[in-house]
C-alpha positions in Angstrom: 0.0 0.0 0.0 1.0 3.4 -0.7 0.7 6.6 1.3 1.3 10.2 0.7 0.9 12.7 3.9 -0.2 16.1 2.6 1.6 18.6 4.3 -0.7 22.0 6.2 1.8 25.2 6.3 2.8 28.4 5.0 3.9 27.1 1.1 7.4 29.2 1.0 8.4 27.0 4.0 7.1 24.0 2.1 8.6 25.1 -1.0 11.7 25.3 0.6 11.2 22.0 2.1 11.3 20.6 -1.0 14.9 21.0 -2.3 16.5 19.4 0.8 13.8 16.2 0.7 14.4 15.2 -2.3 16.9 12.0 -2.0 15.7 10.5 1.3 14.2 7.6 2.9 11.6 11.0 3.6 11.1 13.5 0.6 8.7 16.2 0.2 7.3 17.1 -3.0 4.9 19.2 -5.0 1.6 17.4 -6.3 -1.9 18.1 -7.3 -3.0 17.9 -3.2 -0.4 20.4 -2.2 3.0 19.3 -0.9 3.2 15.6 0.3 5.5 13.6 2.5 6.2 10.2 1.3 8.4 8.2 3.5 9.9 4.8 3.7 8.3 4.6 7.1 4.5 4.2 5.7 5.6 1.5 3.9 3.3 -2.5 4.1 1.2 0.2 6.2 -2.6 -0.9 5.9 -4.5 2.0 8.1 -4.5 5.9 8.1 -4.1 5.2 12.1 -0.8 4.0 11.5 0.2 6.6 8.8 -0.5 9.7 11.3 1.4 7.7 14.1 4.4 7.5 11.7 4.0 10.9 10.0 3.6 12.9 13.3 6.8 12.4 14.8 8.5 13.6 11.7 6.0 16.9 10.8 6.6 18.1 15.0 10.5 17.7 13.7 10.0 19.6 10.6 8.2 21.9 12.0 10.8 22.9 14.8 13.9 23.1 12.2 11.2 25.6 10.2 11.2 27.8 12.9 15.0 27.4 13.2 16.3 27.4 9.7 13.6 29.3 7.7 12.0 31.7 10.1 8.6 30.0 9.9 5.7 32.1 11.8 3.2 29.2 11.7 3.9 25.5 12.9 3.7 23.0 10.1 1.4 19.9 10.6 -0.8 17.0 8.9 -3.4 18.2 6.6 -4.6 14.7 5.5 -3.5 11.4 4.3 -3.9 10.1 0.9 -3.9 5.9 0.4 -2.8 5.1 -3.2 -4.2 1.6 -4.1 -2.8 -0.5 -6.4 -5.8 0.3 -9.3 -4.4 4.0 -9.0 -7.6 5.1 -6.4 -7.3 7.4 -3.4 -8.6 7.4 -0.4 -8.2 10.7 1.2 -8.6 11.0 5.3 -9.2 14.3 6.5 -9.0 16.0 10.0 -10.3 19.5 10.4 -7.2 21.7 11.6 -8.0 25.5 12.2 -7.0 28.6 10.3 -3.1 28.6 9.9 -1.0 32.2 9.3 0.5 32.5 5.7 3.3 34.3 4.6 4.5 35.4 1.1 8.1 36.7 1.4 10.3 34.4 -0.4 13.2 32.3 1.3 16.9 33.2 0.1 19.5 30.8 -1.2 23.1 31.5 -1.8 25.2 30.7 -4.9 29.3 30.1 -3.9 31.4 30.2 -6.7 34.5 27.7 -7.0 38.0 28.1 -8.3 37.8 25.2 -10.7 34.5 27.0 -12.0 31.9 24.8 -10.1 28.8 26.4 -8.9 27.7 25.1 -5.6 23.6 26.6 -3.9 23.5 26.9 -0.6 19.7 26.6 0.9 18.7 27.4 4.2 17.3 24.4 4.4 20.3 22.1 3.9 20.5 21.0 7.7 17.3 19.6 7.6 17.8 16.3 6.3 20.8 15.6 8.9 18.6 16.9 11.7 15.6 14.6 10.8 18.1 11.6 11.0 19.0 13.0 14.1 15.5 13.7 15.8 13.9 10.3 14.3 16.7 8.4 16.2 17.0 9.9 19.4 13.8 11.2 21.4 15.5 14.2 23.1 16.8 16.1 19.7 12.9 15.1 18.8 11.8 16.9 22.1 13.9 19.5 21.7 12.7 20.7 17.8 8.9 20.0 19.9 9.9 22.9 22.4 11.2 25.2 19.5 8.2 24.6 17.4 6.3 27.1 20.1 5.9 30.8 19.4 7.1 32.9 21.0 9.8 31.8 22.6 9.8 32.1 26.5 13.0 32.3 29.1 11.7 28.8 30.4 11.0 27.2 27.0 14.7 28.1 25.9 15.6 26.7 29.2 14.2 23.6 28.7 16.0 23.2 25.4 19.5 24.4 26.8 19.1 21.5 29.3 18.5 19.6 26.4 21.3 20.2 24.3 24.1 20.4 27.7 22.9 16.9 28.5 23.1 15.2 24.9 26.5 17.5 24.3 27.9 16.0 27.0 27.9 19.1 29.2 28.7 22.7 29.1 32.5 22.2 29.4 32.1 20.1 26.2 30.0 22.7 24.6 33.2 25.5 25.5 35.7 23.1 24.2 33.8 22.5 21.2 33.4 26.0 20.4 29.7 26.4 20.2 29.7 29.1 22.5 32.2 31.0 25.0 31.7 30.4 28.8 30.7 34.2 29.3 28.1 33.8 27.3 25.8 30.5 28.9 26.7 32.2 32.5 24.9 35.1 31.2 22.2 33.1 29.6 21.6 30.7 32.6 22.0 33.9 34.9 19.2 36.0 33.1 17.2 33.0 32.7 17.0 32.9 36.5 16.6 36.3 37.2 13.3 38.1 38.1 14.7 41.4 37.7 16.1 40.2 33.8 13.6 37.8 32.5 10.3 39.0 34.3 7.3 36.8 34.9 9.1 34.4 32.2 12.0 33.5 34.7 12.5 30.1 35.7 12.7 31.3 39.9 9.3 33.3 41.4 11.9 35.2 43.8 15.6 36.7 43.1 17.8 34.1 44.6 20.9 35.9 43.8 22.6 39.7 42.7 20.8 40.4 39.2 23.1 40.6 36.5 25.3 43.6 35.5 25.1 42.3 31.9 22.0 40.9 31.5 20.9 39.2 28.4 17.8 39.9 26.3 15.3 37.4 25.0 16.4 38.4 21.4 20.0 37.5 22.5 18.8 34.2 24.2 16.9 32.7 21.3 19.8 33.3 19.4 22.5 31.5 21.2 19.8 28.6 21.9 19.4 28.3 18.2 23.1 28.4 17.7 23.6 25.6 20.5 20.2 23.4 19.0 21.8 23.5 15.4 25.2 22.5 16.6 24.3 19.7 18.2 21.6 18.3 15.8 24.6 18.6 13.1 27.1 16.6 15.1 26.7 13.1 16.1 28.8 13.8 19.3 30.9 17.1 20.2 
């Protein structure tokens, strides 16, 4: 039996999608029912229960590196399944989903120039397929791209991922050594995290347990070095 999982999200994102799905045991493509997800995981499958129990965990991935890689606004998630029988008919299962945000600007890639003349494109979505390998193999990169799949972003939601990413990096001395980020700047993070007076009602303590910090760190600056830390990690098998 074959399956096709049509895809529900803003269609730049999916677009993008597209050029880094396209030689995988998952790729993503552009049909007559939008942009599907075929995957080698819904094959010998014989129910749509099965399908969306297979798809899910791999949409709540994409949908995290979307955020990550491409800036997505909106979450991307399972429109409806499509069984392909072997006559060529389809059987489409539907869930209602609610109203999802669109957007129209376009999604930049980068052409490098070699010196024996070669041409090489650089997308911004050339992690993903790495980082889907990744999160389909070990639950805490998949609960980690869950975590950044939320919008916006609060001080305890990033925490949650840096505890995340120190634990499967092997710890924050590896992390230094490795040169995903300097020690200055995950005291700072961890310190405004935990600060009422820097993060607000969004800090992980209720009470100021310690001397605020002289150089506190904004929100803007801590989704930054989270994303920084998330990618490195999902792009290494070990630090």
């Amino acid at each position: 039996m074959e399956w096709e999982v049509v895809l529900r999200g803003p269609e730049p994102i999916l677009e993008e999608l597209t050029h880094a799905f396209r030689e995988n045991e998952n790729t993503i493509v552009r049909s007559n029912d939008g942009f599907v997800l075929r995957s080698s995981r819904f094959v010998n499958l014989t129910n749509a229960a099965d399908v969306r129990r297979e798809a899910t965990p791999i949409v709540e991935a994409l949908s995290g590196m979307s955020r990550m890689l491409l800036q997505s606004e909106a979450p991307l998630g399972i429109a409806s399944l499509v069984e392909i029988r072997p006559d060529g008919t389809r059987n489409i299962f539907v869930e209602l989903e609610g109203a999802v945000l669109r957007i129209t600007a376009g999604l930049v890639s980068v052409q490098v120039s070699h010196s024996d003349g070669s041409i090489e494109e650089r997308r911004p979505s050339d992690p993903a397929p790495t980082w889907l390998t990744k999160a389909l193999a070990t639950p805490e990169a998949a609960r980690a791209l869950r975590l950044r799949d939320k919008s916006p972003l609060l001080w305890t939601d990033l925490y949650r991922v840096f505890e995340i990413i120190v634990e499967g990096a092997g710890g924050t001395d590896a992390i230094v050594t490795a040169g995903w980020a300097s020690r200055t700047q995950l005291r700072r993070f961890k310190h405004s995290a935990n600060s009422v007076t820097a993060a607000g009602d969004h800090a992980r303590h209720g009470i100021e347990q310690r001397t605020p910090p002289t150089d506190a760190m904004t929100i803007s600056e801590a989704r930054s070095l989270v994303d920084i830390l998330l990618a490195r990690w999902l792009g290494n098998a070990a630090v």
